[in-house]
Each structure stands twice: as structure tokens, then as C-alpha cells.
C-alpha positions in Angstrom: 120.4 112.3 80.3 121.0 109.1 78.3 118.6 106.1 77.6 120.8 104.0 80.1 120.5 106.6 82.9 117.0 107.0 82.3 116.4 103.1 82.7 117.9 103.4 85.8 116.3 105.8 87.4 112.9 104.1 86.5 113.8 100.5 87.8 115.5 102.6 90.6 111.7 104.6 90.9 109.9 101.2 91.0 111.4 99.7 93.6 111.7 102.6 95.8 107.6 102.7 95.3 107.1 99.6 97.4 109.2 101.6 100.5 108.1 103.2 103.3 110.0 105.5 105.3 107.9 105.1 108.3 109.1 103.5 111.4 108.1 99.7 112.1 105.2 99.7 114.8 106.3 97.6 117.4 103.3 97.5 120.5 105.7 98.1 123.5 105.5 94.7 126.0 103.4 95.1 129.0 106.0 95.7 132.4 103.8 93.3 134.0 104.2 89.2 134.5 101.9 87.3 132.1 100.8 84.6 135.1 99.0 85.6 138.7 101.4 84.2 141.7 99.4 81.9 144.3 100.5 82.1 147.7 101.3 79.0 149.3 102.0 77.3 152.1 106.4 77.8 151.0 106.2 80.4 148.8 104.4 81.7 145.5 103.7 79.3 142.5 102.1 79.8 139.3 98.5 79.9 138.5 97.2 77.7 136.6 94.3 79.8 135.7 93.4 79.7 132.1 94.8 82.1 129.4 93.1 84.4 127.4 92.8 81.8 124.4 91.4 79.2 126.6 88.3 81.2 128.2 85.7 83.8 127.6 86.7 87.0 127.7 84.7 89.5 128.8 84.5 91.3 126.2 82.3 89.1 124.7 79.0 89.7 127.5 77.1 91.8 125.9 75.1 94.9 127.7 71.5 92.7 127.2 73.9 89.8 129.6 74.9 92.3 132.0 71.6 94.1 132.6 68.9 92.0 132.6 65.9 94.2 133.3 63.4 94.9 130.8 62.8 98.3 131.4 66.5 99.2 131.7 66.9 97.2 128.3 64.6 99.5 126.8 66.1 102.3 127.7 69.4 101.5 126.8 68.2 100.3 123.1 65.9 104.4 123.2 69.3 105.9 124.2 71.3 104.2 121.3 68.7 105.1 119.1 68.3 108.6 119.7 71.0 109.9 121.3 73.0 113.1 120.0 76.6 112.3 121.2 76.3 109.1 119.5 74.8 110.5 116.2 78.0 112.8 116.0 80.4 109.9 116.6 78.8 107.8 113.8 78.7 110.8 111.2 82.3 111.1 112.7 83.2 107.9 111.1 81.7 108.6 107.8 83.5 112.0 107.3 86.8 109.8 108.4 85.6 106.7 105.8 85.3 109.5 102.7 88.9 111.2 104.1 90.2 107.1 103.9 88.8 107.3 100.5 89.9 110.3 98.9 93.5 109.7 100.5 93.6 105.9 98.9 92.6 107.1 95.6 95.7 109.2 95.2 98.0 106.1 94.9 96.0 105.6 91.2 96.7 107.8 88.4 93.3 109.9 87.3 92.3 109.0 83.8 90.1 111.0 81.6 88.7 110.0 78.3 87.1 113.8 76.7 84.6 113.1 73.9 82.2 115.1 71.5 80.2 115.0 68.5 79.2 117.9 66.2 76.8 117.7 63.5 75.7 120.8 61.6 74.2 121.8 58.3 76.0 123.6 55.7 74.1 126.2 53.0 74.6 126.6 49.3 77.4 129.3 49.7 79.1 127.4 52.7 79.9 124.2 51.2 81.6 125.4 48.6 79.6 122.3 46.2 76.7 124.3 45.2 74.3 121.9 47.7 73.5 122.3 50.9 75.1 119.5 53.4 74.9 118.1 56.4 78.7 117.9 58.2 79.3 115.3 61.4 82.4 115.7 63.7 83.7 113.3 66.1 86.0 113.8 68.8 87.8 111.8 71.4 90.7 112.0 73.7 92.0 110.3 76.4 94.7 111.9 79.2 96.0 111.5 82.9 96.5 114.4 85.1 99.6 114.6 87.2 100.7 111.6 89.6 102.7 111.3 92.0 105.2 108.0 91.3 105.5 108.4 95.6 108.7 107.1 94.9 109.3 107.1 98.8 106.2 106.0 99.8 104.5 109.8 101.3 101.3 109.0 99.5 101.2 105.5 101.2 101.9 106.7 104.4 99.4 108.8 104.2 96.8 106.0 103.4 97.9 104.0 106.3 97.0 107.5 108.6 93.9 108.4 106.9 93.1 104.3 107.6 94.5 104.3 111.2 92.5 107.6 111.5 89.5 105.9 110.3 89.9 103.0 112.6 90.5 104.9 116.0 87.4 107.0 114.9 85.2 103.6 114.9 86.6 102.5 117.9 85.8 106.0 119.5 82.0 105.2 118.6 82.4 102.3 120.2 83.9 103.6 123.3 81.2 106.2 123.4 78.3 103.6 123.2 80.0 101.7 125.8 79.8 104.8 127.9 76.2 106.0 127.3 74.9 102.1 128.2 77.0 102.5 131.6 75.6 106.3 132.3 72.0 104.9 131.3 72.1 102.8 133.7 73.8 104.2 136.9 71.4 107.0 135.8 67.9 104.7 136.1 69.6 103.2 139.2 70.1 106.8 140.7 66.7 107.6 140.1 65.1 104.5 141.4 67.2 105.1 144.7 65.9 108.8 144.9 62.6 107.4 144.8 62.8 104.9 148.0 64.8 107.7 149.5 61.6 109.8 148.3 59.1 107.4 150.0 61.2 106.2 152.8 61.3 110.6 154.0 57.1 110.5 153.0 57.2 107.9 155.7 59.1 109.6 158.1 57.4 112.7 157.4 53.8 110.9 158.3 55.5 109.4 161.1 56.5 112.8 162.7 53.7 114.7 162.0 51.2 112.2 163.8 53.7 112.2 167.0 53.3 116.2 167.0 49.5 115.7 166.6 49.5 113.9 169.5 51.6 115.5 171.6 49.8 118.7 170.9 46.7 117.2 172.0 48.3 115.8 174.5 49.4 119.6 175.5 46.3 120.9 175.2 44.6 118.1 178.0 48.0 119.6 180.0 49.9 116.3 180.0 52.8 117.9 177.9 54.8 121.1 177.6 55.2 123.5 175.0 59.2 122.7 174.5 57.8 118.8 173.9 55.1 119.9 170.9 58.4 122.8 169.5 60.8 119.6 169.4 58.3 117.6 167.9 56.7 120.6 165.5 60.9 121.1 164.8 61.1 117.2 163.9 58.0 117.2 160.9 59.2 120.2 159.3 62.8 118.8 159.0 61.5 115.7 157.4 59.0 118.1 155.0 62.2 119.8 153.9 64.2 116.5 153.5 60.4 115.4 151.7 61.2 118.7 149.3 64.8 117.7 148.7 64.3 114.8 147.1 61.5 115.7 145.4 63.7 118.0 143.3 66.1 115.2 143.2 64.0 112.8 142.0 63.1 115.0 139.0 66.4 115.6 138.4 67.3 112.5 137.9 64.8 112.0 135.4 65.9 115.2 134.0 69.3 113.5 133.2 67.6 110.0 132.6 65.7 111.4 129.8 68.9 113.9 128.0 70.4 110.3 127.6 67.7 108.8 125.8 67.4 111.7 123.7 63.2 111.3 123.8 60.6 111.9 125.9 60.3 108.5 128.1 56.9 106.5 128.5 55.8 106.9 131.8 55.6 102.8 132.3 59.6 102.8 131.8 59.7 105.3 134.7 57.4 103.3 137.3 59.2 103.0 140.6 60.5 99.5 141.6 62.7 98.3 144.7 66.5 98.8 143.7 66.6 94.6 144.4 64.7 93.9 141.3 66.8 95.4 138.8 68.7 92.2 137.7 72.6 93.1 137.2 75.0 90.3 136.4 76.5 89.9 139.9 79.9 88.4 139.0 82.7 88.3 136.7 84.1 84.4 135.4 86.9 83.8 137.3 90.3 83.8 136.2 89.8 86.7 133.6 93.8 87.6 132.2 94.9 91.5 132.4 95.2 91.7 128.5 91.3 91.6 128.8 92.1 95.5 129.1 93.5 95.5 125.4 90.1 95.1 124.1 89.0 98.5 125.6 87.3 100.6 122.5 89.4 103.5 124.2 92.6 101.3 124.0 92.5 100.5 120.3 91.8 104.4 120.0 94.7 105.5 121.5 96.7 102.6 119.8 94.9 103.6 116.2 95.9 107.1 116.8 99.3 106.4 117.5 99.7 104.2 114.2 98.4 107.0 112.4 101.3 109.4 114.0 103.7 107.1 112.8 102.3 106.8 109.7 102.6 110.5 109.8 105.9 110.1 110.6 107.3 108.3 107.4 104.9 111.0 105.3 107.1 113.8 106.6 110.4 111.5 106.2 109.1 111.0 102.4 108.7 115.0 101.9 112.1 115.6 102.1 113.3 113.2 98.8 111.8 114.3 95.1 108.2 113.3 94.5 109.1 113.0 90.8 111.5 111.8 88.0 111.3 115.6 87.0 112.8 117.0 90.4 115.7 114.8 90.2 118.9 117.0 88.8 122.2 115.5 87.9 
């Protein structure tokens, strides 16, 4: 191989270094119209509601905005503080951070600079001067171990997975906070419902049992009949089992209210109050575009995962060609 050949194939090398065999991501339009159609009086008309650039989205209301009570506040903060799903996404994103990292630092040569120093003492008889001496040795080096030129761009194309990767992983936390706050709290409202349900059988139950007191007395001065105090005997036993049900339902709701904080939970979190005092944001703002969905955590997921595919893609594409100068034969 001459010196002109040789040139060539290393300007040929560089430039083939900035390539990338992996197809061009293109996000794939949605089949849907971008404005809402008004019905009229003729026909349908444009809306002139506001775009997504010109409003707040609604991605931007927080969980504090959209549940406003103070003990359901403080559950959801326990939850995101203790809970074991969310632990595992988080050291989730650190194991795919590290992967990121390892895979980037293949695009760099490794470089390693060896070193030593020796110093011994030398008799009579070894120094060959009669005298004993004292000898000092220095040593240093300096090498790179193999690397890949990634003349087609594989080891960049892995990067951009390990990155995508990375990426989707975060936005899989996110979509898994955004889940426990939302099981939190249709979990406290469950609970607080089971407990009116709870007091409202209680007062049933009291209810009944005072009508078949009475009617029993009332049977024993002869004024009723024994089918009259069955029926009503029938009646407060029904409502002691119903009382029983959700009793157990009650504490099974707190059962599951407590796995999702991950803790034991004061008792003043879990004092009962009417279902109309928990303060929810009641609406949405009005005019809110479709592409607010595109924000999802479990959107950008999917879409991360799929960039990473197609990063994948042009890796595979890239393992076909010679990773190397020294594969190349002419």
C-alpha cells in the first residue's frame, strides 16, 4: 500500500467519522386537524381558541395546584419520599446515567502514562568500583489501547441509544410519580368515602335496632305479631352485616393508603372528614390544544425509546462496514 493510498484512506476515514448510518427521526404528523370546528348557525368555522404557545398548558399545574388539602398534600410529599416503586425508578436512572457514560467514553481513545522509580543499594562486590553505591532508576511510558476510528459511526450510534435510553428512563420516573400522586389520592378519597359509608350503615344500624326494640315491646304488650318483630329482627342484622362490611373495607383502604406512602401514617393524617372538604381543582382552563398530550412523561417514554431503536438501527447498519484501517484489504 503506497503513501498516496494510505492518505486516502485516512482523509477518506475522517470524513466517514462524522456519518451516521442511522435513519433521520422524523415524529410522524398527528392524523388529526390542528384547530377545533365551531358549529354555527351555516356551518362549522374555526375556533379561535388560543394555541398551545399562547396559553398555559396544563402541564404546568402542579399536584400542590390540583389538590389543595393539607392532609392529602402530606401524604402525597410521605409517598414520594418513601415509596419503593419510585426508589427503583430513580436508581433506574442512575444505572442508565453510568451505561450513558461508559458508552460516550468509547468515542475517546484511552491513554495511559505507566511510571516507576527504583532505587537500591549496591555492595562492595556488586558495583564492580570497590565502594558500595546507591543506584536510582526512572521509568516512564505513555500508550493508547485500541480505538475504534468508528469510521461509520456504530460507536456514535450507540451514544445516541445509551442517551435516548437514559432519557426515556427519566421520563419513566416521571411517569411513575405522576401515577403514585394520582393513586395517593383516589386512594385517601376511597377511604374517606368508606368511612361516611361506615357511619351512614352505624346509623342505619341504630336506626333499625331501636324499631325492633320497640316492636318487640310492643309484641310483648300484644299489639304486634311475631312475623312484625322477625322482619324487623331480619332488618338490624342486615345492616350489622353491611356495619361488618365496611368495617373491613375501611381498613383496607388504609391498608393500601399506607403501601403507597411506604411508612406507617400519623393517625391525624387519617382523621375522617366529609368527602366535600377535600379541595380538588374543579376545572380545567378552557381552550386547552390536543398536543397538551405530547407532554405525557409516558409519551416522551415511548418516543425516547423509539429514538434509541433507531439509534440502534444505524449501530447494526455500521457493523456490517470495517471498524478499522487494518480490516480494510485491497
Amino acid at each position: 500500500m503506497n503513501s498516496k493510498l494510505l492518505l486516502s484512506l485516512c482523509m477518506v476515514a475522517t470524513t466517514l467519522t462524522a456519518c451516521s448510518l442511522a435513519p433521520t427521526y422524523v415524529r410522524p404528523t398527528a392524523p388529526v386537524t390542528t384547530e377545533w370546528p365551531v358549529v354555527s348557525g351555516i356551518g362549522t368555522m374555526p375556533s379561535t381558541a388560543p394555541q398551545s404557545g399562547e396559553q398555559s398548558r396544563t402541564t404546568d399545574i402542579g399536584w400542590r395546584s390540583m389538590f389543595r388539602s393539607p392532609k392529602l398534600q402530606s401524604l402525597i410529599e410521605e409517598s414520594l419520599a418513601n415509596n419503593r416503586d419510585l426508589r427503583i425508578a430513580t436508581l433506574n436512572i442512575e444505572a442508565a446515567r453510568n451505561t450513558y457514560r461508559i458508552q460516550r467514553s468509547d468515542l475517546l481513545p484511552s491513554i495511559n502514562a505507566p511510571g516507576s522509580f527504583t532505587r537500591q543499594e549496591l555492595s562492595k562486590g556488586q558495583s564492580g568500583t570497590g565502594k558500595t553505591e546507591i543506584t536510582s532508576t526512572y521509568t516512564a511510558g505513555i500508550g493508547t489501547t485500541a480505538y475504534e476510528l468508528d469510521l461509520f459511526g456504530r460507536v456514535r450510534s450507540l451514544s445516541n441509544r445509551a442517551i435516548n435510553q437514559y432519557l426515556a428512563t427519566e421520563e419513566g420516573r416521571k411517569a411513575a410519580q405522576t401515577s403514585l400522586v394520582a393513586e395517593v389520592a383516589n386512594a385517601y378519597l376511597a377511604y374517606l368515602a368508606d368511612v361516611e359509608l361506615l357511619r351512614l350503615t352505624e346509623s342505619t344500624l341504630k336506626t333499625r335496632q331501636d324499631a325492633s326494640d320497640l316492636i318487640k315491646r310492643s309484641f310483648d304488650l300484644g299489639a304486634k305479631s311475631r312475623l312484625d318483630v322477625a322482619q324487623s329482627a331480619t332488618l338490624a342484622e342486615s345492616a350489622r352485616v353491611n356495619r361488618a362490611q365496611y368495617q373491613r373495607q375501611v381498613e383496607q383502604s388504609k391498608n393500601a393508603l399506607t403501601l403507597l406512602v411506604g411508612k406507617e401514617i400519623d393517625p391525624m393524617l387519617l382523621e375522617p372528614q366529609p368527602l366535600a372538604d377535600v379541595q380538588v381543582l374543579d376545572t380545567l382552563p378552557v381552550g386547552i390544544p390536543s398536543v397538551v398530550l405530547l407532554d405525557r412523561p409516558d409519551i416522551r417514554q415511548a418516543e425516547y425509546a423509539l429514538k434509541a431503536e433507531n439509534a440502534n438501527i444505524g449501530a447494526a447498519r455500521a457493523s456490517l462496514f470495517p471498524s478499522s484501517l487494518s480490516e480494510l484489504t485491497f
